[in-house]
C-alpha positions in Angstrom: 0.0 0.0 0.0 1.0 3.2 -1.1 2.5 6.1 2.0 -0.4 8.8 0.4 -2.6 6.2 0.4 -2.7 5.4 3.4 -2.8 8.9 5.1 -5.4 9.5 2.9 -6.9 6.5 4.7 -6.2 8.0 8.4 -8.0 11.1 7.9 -10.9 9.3 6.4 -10.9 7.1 9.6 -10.3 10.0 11.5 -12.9 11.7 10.6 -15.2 8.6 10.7 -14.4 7.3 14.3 -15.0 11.3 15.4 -18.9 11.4 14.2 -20.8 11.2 16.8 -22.7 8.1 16.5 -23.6 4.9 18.8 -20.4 4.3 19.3 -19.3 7.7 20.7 -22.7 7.7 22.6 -22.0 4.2 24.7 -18.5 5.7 24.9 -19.1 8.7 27.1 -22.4 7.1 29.0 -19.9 4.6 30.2 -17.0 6.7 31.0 -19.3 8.9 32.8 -21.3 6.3 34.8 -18.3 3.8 35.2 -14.9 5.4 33.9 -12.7 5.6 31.8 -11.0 2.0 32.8 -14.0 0.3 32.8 -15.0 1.9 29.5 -12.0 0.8 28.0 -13.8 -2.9 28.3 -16.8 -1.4 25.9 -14.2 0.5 23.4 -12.6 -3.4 23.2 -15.7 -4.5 22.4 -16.6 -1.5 19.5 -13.4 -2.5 18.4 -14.0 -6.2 18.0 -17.6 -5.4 16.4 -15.9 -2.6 14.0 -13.4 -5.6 12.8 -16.2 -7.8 12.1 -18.2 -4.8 10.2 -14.6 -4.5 8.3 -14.1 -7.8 7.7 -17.7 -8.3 6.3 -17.2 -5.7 3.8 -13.7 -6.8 2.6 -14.8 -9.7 1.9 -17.5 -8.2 -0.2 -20.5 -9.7 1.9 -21.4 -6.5 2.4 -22.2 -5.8 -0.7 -24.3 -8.6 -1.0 -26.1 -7.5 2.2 -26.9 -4.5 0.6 -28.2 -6.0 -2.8 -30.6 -8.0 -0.6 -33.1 -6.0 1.2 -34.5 -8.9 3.0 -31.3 -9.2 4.8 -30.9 -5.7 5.5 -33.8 -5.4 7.0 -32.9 -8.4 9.3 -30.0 -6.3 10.4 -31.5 -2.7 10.2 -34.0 -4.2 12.7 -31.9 -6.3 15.0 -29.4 -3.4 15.5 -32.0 -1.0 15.8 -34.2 -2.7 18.5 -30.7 -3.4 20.5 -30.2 0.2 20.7 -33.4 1.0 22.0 -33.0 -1.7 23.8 -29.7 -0.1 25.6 -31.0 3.0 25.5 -34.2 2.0 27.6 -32.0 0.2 30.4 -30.0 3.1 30.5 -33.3 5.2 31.0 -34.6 3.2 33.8 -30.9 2.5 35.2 -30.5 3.6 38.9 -27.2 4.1 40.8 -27.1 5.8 45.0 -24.6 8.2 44.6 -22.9 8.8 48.0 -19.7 10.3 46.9 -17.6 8.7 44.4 -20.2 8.1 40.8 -17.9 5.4 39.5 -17.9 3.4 43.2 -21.3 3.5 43.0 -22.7 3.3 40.2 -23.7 -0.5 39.5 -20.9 -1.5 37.1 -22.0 -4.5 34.6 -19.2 -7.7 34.4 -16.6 -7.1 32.2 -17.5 -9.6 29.5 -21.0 -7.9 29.7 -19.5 -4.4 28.9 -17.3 -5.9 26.0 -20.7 -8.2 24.3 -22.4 -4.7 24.6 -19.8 -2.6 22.6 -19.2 -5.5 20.3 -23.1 -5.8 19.5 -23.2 -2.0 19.1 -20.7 -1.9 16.3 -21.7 -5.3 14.8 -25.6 -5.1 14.3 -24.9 -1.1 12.9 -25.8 -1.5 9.0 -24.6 2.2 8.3 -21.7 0.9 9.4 -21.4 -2.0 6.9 -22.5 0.8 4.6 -19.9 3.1 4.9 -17.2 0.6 4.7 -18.7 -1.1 1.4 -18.3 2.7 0.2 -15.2 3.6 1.7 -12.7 0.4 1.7 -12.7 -0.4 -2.0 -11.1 3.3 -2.6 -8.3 2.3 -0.6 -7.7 -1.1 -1.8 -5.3 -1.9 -5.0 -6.9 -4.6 -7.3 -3.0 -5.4 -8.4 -1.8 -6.2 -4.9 -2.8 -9.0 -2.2 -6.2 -8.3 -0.8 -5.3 -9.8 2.9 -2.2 -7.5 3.1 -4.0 -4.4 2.5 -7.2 -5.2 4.5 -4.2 -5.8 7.8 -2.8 -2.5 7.6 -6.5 -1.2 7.2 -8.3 -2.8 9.8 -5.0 -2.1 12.2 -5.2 1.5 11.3 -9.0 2.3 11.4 -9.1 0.0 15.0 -6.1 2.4 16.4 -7.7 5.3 15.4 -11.3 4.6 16.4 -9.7 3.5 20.0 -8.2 6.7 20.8 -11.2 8.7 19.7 -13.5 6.4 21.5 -11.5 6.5 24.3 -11.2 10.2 24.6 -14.7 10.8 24.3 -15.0 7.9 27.5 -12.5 10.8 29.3 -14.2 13.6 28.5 -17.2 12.2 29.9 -15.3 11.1 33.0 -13.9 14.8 33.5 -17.7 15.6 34.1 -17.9 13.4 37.3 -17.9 16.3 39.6 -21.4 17.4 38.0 -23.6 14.1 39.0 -22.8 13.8 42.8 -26.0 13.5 43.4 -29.2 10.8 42.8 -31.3 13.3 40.8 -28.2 14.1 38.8 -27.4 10.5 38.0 -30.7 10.2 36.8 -31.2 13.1 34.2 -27.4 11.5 33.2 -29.0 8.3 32.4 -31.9 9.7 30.9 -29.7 11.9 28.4 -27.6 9.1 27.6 -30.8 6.8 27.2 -32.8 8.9 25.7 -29.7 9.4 22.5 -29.5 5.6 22.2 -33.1 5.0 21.9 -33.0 8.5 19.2 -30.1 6.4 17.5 -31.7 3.3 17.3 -34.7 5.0 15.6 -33.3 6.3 13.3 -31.8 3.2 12.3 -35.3 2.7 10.8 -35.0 5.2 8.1 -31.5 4.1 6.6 -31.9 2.7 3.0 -29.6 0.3 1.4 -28.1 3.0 -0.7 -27.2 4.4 2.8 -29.8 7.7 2.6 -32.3 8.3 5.1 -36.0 8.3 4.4 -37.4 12.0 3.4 
């Protein structure tokens, strides 16, 4: 793979990882409510559903995906329904606050956080979308495909971390503004409440990646 290439890649992926979407949303509800250490479990998981998402459109089953709108639907729905989903059990979610937000809040097992940011990334079709459209302007027809799908999964994964990440310490940095109960709750309610928004809208993605009218 080409040098320019390549750093053409990195701002593409740059600018990707830093839309705000599902991902950046789970991101700074769990930094917030649990830090940015135990975050770190959820961003594994984003990651490990984002390689999936890449490797599905490499391979070019994301194109048939798209070509079959019975099985985008499947998906749409699926990953639509688990947002809401999430964003409802963040809505009703309920933590006593005596002090320290992240000591008390009710922290879910580690495997538990990593399935949730995996099944985030993974049942996202605008996802699969996006990286039918985007990947094959990076990828050389005359080289080896498994080579150059390495170096772009490694490079989109790196960058999406760091931006995931820093949104999960931004969030964190805002600690000192939910010490109490009723605070907690209006945080869990935003954060809920842009989930469920997200997942809805999930709805109203077509296959050729616009939005209803």
């Amino acid at each position: 793979m080409h040098f320019a290439t390549w750093i053409t890649f990195v701002i593409a992926a740059s600018i990707i990882a830093v839309s705000p979407g599902s991902g950046a949303v789970l991101s700074m509800s769990h930094g917030l409510s649990y830090g940015v250490k135990k975050a770190s479990a959820t961003i594994l998981g984003l990651q490990l559903g984002l390689l999936v998402v890449l490797g599905i459109a490499g391979a070019g089953v994301g194109s048939l995906l798209l070509a079959s709108e019975v099985a985008f639907n499947i998906v749409k729905t699926v990953g639509a329904l688990y947002l809401i989903y999430l964003g409802l059990s963040q809505w009703r979610a309920k933590a006593a606050v005596t002090g320290d937000l992240h000591a008390d809040a009710v922290v879910p097992s580690m495997r538990r956080r990593v399935l949730t940011g995996f099944l985030t990334n993974v049942t996202n079709p605008k996802g699969i979308i996006f990286m039918v459209a985007v990947l094959p302007q990076f990828i050389s027809p005359a080289a080896p495909l498994l080579p150059q799908l390495l170096i772009l999964a490694v490079t989109m994964c790196t960058i999406d971390q760091i931006v995931m990440h820093s949104y999960a310490f931004l969030a964190s940095s805002m600690q000192r503004f939910f010490r109490d109960a009723r605070a907690v709750k209006k945080q869990n309610r935003f954060f809920g409440g842009l989930l469920m928004a997200v997942g809805a809208a999930l709805f109203f993605v077509k296959r050729g990646g616009q939005a209803a009218a």
